[in-house]
N, C-alpha and C positions, 0 to 999 in steps of 0.2 A: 802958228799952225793950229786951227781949230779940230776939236775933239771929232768930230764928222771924219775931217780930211787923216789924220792920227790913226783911226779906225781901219781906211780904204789901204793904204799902207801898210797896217800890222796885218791885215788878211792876204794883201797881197805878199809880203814876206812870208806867211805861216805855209802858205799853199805855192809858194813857189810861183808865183804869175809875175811874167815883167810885164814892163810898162806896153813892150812891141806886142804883146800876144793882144791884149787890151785893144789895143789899136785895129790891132787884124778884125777885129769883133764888133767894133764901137763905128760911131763917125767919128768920134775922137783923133786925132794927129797922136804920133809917138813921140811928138817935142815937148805938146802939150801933159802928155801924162807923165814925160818926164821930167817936168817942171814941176807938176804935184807933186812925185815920189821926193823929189829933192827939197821942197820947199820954197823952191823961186817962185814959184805964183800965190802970190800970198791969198787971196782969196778967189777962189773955184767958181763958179757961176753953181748954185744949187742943181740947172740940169744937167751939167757936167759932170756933177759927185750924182746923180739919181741915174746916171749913164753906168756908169762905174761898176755903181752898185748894183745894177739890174744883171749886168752881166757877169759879175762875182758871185750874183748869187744862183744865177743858171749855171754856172761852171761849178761850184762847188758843189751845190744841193742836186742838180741835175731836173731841175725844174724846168720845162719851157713853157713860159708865155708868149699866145699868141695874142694880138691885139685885133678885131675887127674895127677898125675905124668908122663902120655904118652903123655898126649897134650901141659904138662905144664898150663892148662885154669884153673880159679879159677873160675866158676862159683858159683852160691848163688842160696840156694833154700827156698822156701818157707817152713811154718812148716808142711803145708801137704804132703813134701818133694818132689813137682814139681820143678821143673827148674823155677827158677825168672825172669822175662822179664829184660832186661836194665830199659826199662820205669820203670817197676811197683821199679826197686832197684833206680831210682833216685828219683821217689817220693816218697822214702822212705826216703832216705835223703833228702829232699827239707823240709815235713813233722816235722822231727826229728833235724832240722839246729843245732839250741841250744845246743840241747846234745851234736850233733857232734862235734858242738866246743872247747867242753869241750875233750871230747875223746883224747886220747893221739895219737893211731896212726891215729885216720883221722888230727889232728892238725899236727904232725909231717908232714903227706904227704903235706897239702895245703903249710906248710910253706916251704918246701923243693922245691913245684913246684910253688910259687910265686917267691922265690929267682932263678929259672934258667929262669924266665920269663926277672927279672929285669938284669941279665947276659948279658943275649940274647940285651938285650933293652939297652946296656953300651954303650956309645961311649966316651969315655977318662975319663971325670972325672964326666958327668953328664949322665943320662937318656932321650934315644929320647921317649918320649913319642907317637908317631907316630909306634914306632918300639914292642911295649909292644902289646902282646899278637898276634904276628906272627910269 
């Protein structure tokens, strides 16, 4: 069981979420999520763990994204369902850090965009330090 899948599971035991609520939420099947929980599917299709996790993390943080498919823009709205400022969405993580850390896809994204910092920042076999974060 890969470290991703490990993850969707100890959130889902932490918070109490079964595989069925999942399902009610997702396109997901309640067979399929409980073949992850259990292990019998041994590798997940990566949109099926980004399913998961989108909704793990709307239930938990109480975030909702809405997707316009025409602009491609994901914007995030408030629960009184106004349009959320940038501001008022980073103090919301500034706020919330901890959890976030915890969080699978905000952890996946910072460590994916630390690692193309430290790319950027290569020069042979060490890190210009001077170079990191331009």
């Amino acid at each position: 069981m890969n470290h991703r899948v490990k993850k969707i599971i100890e959130t889902m035991d932490l918070h109490n979420i079964s595989p069925y609520e999942v399902s009610q939420h997702t396109s997901l099947t309640h067979q399929a999520l409980q073949k992850i929980k259990t292990g019998s599917s041994i590798n997940p299709r990566s949109r099926t763990l980004d399913e998961i996790e989108e909704y793990l993390n709307t239930k938990i943080h109480g975030v909702n994204k809405k997707v316009d498919k025409q602009d491609n823009s994901t914007p995030f709205y408030s629960k009184d369902g106004s349009p959320a400022s940038l501001k008022d969405i980073s103090m919301f993580v500034i706020k919330n850090i901890e959890t976030f850390k915890e969080d699978i896809v905000f952890k996946n994204l910072i460590d994916k965009e630390a690692l193309l910092i430290l790319l950027r920042a290569k020069k042979g076999d060490t890190i210009d330090i001077d170079l990191i974060g331009k």
